[in-house]
C-alpha positions as CSV (number, residue, x, y, z in Angstrom):
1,X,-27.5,-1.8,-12.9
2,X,-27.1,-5.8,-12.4
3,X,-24.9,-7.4,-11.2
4,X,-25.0,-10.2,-13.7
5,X,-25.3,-7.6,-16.6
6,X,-21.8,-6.3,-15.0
7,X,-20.0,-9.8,-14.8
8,X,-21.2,-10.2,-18.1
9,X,-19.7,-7.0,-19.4
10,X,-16.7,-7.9,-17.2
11,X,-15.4,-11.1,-19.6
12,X,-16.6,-9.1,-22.9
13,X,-14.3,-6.5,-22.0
14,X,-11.2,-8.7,-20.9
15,X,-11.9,-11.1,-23.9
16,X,-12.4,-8.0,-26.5
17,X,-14.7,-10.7,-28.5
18,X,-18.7,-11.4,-28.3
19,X,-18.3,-15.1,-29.4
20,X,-15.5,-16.1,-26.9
21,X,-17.1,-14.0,-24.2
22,X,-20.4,-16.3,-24.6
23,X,-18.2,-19.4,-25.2
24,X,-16.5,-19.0,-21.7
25,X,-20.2,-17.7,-20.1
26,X,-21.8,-20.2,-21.7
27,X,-24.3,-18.2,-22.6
28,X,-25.5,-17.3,-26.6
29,X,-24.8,-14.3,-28.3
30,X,-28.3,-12.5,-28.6
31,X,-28.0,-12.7,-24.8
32,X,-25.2,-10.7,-24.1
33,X,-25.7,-8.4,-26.8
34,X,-29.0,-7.8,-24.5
35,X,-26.8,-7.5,-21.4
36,X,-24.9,-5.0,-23.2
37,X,-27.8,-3.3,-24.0
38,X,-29.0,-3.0,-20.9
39,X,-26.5,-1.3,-19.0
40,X,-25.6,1.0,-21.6
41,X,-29.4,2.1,-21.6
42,X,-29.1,2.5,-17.5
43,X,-26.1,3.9,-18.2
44,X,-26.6,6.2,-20.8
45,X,-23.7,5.8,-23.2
46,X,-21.6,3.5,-25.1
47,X,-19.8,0.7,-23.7
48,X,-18.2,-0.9,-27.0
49,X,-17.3,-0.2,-30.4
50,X,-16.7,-1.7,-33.5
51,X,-12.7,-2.3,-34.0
52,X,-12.6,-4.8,-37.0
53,X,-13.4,-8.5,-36.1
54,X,-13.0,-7.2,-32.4
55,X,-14.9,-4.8,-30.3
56,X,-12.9,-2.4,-27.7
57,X,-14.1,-0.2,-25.0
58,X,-15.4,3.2,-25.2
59,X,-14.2,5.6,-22.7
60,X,-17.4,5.5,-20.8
61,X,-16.8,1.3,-21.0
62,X,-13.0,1.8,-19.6
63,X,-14.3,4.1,-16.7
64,X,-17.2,1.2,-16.3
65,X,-14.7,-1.6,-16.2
66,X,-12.5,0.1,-13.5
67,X,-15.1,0.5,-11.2
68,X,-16.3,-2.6,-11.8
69,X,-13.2,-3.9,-10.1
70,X,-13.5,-1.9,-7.5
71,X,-17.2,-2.9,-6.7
72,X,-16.7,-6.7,-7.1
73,X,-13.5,-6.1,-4.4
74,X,-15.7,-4.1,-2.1
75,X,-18.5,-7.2,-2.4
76,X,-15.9,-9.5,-1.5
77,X,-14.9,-7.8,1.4
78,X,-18.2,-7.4,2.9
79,X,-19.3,-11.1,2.5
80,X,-15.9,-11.6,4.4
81,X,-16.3,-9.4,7.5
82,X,-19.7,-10.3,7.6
83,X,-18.9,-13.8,7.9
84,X,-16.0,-13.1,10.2
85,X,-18.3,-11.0,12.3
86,X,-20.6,-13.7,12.9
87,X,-17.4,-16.6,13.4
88,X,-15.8,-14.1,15.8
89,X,-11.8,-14.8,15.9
90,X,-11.4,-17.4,13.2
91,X,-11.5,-17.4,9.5
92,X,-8.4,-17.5,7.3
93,X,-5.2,-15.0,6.9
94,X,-4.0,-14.3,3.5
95,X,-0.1,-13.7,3.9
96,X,2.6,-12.7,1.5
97,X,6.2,-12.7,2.9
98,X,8.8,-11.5,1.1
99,X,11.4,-14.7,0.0
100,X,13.7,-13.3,2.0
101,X,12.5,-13.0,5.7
102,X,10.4,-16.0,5.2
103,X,12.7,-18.6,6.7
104,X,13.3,-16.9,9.7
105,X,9.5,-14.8,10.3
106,X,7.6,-17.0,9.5
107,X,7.9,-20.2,12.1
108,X,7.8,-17.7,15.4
109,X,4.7,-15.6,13.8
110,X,3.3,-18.9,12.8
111,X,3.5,-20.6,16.4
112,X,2.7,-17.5,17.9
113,X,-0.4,-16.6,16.4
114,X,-2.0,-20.6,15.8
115,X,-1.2,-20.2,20.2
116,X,-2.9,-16.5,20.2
117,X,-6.5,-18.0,18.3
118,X,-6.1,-21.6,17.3
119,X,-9.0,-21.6,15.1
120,X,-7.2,-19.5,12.4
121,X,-6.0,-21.1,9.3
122,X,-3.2,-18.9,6.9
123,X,-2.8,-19.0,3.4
124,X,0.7,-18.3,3.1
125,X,2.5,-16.8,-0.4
126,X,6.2,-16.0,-1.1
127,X,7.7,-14.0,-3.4
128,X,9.3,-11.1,-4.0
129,X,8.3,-7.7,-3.2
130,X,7.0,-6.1,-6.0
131,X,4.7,-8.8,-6.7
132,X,3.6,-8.7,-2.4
133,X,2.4,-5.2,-3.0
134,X,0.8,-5.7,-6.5
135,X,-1.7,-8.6,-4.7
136,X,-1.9,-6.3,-1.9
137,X,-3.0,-3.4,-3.6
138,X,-6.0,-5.9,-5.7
139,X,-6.9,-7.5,-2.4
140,X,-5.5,-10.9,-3.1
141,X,-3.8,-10.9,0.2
142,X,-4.9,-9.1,3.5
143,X,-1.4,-8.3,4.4
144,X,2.8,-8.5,3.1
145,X,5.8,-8.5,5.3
146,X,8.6,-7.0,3.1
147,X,11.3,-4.3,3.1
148,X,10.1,-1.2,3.7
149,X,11.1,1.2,0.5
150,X,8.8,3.3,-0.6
151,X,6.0,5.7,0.4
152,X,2.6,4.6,-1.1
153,X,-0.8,6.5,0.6
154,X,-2.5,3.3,-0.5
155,X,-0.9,1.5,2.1
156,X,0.2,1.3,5.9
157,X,3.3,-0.1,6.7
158,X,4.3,-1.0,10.2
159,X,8.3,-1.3,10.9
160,X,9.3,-4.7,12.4
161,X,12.7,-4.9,12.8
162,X,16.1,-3.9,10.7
163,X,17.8,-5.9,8.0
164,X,20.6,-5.7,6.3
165,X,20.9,-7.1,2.7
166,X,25.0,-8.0,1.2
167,X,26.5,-9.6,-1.9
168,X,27.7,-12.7,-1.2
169,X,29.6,-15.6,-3.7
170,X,31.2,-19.2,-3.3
171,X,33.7,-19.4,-0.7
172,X,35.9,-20.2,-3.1
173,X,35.2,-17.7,-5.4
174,X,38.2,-15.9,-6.9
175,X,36.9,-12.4,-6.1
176,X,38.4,-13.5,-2.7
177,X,41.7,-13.7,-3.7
178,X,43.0,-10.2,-2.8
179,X,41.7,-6.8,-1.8
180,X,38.4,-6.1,-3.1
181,X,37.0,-3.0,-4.2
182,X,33.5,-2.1,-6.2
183,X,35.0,-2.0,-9.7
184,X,35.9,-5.1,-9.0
185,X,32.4,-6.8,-8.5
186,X,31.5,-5.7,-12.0
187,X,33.8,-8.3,-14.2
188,X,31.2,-11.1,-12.7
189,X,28.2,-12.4,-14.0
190,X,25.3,-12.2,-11.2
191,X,22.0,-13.8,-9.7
192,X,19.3,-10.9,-9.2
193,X,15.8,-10.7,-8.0
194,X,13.6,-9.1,-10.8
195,X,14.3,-5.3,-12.0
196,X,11.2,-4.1,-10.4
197,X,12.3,-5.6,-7.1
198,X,13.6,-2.9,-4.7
199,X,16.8,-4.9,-3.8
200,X,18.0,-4.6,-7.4
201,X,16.8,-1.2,-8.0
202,X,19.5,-0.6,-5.1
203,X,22.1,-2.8,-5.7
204,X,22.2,-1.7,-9.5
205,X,22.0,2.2,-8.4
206,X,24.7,1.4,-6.1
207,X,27.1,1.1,-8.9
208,X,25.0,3.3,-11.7
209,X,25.4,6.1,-8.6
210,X,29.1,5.5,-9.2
211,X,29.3,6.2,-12.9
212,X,29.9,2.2,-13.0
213,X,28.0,-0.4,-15.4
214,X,24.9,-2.0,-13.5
215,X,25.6,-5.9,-12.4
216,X,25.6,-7.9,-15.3
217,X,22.5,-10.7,-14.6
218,X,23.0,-13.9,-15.7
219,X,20.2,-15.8,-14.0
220,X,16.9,-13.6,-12.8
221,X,14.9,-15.2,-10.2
222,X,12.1,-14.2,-7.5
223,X,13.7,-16.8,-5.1
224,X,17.4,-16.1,-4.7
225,X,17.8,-17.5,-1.1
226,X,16.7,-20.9,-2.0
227,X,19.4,-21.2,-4.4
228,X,22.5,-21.2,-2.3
229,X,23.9,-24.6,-3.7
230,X,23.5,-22.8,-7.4
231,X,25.4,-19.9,-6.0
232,X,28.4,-22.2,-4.4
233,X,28.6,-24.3,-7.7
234,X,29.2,-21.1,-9.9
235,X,30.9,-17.5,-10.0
236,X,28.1,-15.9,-9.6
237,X,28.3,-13.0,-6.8
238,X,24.1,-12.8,-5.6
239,X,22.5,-10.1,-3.2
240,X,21.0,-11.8,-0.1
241,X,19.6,-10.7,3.7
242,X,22.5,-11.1,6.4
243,X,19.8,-13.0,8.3
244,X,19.7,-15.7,5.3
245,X,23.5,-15.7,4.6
246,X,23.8,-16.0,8.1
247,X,21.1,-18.5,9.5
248,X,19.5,-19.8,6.4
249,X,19.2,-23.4,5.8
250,X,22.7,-24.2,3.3
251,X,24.0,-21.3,3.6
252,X,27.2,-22.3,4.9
253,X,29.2,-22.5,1.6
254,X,28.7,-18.6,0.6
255,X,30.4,-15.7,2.0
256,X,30.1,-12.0,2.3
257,X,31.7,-9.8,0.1
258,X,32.4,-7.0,2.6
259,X,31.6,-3.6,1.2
260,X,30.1,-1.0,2.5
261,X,29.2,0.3,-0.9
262,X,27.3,-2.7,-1.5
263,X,25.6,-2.8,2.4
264,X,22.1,-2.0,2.1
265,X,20.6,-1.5,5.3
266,X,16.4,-1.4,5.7
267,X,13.7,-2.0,7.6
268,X,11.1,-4.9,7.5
269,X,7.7,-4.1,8.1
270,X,4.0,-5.4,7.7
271,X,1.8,-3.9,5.0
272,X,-1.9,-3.2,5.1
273,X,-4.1,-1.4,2.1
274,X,-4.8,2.1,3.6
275,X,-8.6,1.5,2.4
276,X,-9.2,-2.3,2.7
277,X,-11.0,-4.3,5.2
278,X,-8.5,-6.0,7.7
279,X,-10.5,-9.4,9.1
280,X,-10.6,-9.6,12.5
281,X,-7.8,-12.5,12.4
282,X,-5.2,-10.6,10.2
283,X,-5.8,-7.4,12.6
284,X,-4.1,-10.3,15.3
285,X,-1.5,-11.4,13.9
286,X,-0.6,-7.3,13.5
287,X,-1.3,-7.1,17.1
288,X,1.3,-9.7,17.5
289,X,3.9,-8.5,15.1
290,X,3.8,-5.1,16.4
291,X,3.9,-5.8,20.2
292,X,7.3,-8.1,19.1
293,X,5.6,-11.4,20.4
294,X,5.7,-12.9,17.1
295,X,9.5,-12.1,16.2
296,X,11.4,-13.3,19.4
297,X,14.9,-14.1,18.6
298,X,14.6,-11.9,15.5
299,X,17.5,-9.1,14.8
């Protein structure tokens, strides 16, 4: 089987149409219609079918396209530790932090590691959790630093320290003016991570648990502590890290809403992939992380 013949199959599949598929390959038709034939002949089955103007995959072509993925992951990964075998301890870190720990992770880990092998280079993404593990889990990123919340054999998760996420509001907010119990929360319009997100799976199970209506979003974001000047302006109640509420940069116009319904206590942690290859300069900053050199000062 060829490689080429593979790519080839690769964008027919995704694109479901010869034409476009040569248009973006820049090849002709006749070609990949040879490619095609090629590897279903090495093969021996089907890869396409006829469905109307379209094609679609056979069985035999959907089995072929996963492990295509798989194989053009596993080529990527050995051009990298081959190249990082022959660099020694350089070479560049893909990290994803979760949104929430980056403020206050990030600048000790950073400092820590460029002093530990100043030759390394990161490529640093934020976002939120359920999007750390997807690029993870495709090998877009060597490792995450996230909550830890749930138990996937494709991964390895080492604990880092413990966290404590809380709703907060305006200082002003009216939900302030009395006692305050859970009920109460639910007559307010909120700011939530994503429902994939495991912060909002718990903070709307901590009311569903309670035979009580799930948090009424208002505004959905993958960024909620860089928008505590949104949450000050409004009457929006928001679900944020004590760490950010408590150290992060504008934070000082919000305020806890203290319930212990509504404390959600974890545990931060870096991620690996189970099976993937860990370069030299990722396994590091681990090292780092692990022995608590890079979180000095953290909770």
């Amino acid at each position: 089987m060829d490689l080429r013949d593979l790519t080839y199959f690769e964008t027919i599949a995704e694109l479901g149409h010869l034409g476009r598929a040569a248009e973006k390959l820049n090849r002709s038709q006749p070609a990949l219609s040879k490619s095609i034939q090629r590897l279903e002949e090495s093969l021996g089955a089907r890869l396409f079918q006829r469905d109307g103007r379209r094609i679609k995959l056979t069985d035999a072509g959907a089995l072929l396209q996963a492990r295509g993925r798989q194989l053009r992951l596993s080529i990527s990964e050995t051009e990298r530790e081959v190249r990082d075998f022959a660099s020694g301890l350089t070479g560049n870190i893909r990290l994803g932090c979760a949104a929430s720990m980056a403020e206050h992770l990030l600048p000790q880990l950073a400092a820590s590691l460029l002093e530990r092998a100043p030759a390394i280079t990161l490529s640093l993404s934020i976002a939120q959790d359920d999007v750390l593990r997807e690029s993870l889990r495709a090998g877009r990123l060597d490792a995450i630093i996230c909550p830890l919340m749930v138990d996937d054999p494709q991964f390895l998760a080492y604990p880092l320290i413990h966290d404590e996420a809380v709703v907060v509001a305006s200082a002003d907010h009216p939900i302030f003016e009395g006692s305050v119990e859970l009920k109460d929360l639910c007559q307010y319009h909120w700011v939530l991570g994503a429902p994939t997100v495991n912060a909002r799976r718990w903070i709307d199970n901590a009311f569903l648990s309670r035979q009580l209506p799930a948090p009424r979003v208002k505004i959905e974001t993958n960024a909620i502590s860089l928008l505590p000047r949104l949450i000050a302006r409004t009457q929006l109640l928001s679900f944020l890290a004590r760490e950010t509420l408590e150290h992060g940069h504008g934070m000082s116009q919000l305020r806890e809403v203290r319930l212990a319904e509504t404390t959600m206590r974890r545990t931060v942690a870096v991620w690996l992939r189970a099976d993937g290859y860990v370069p030299p300069a990722a396994q590091v900053m681990v090292e780092l992380l692990r022995s608590g050199a890079a979180l000095a000062g953290q909770a």
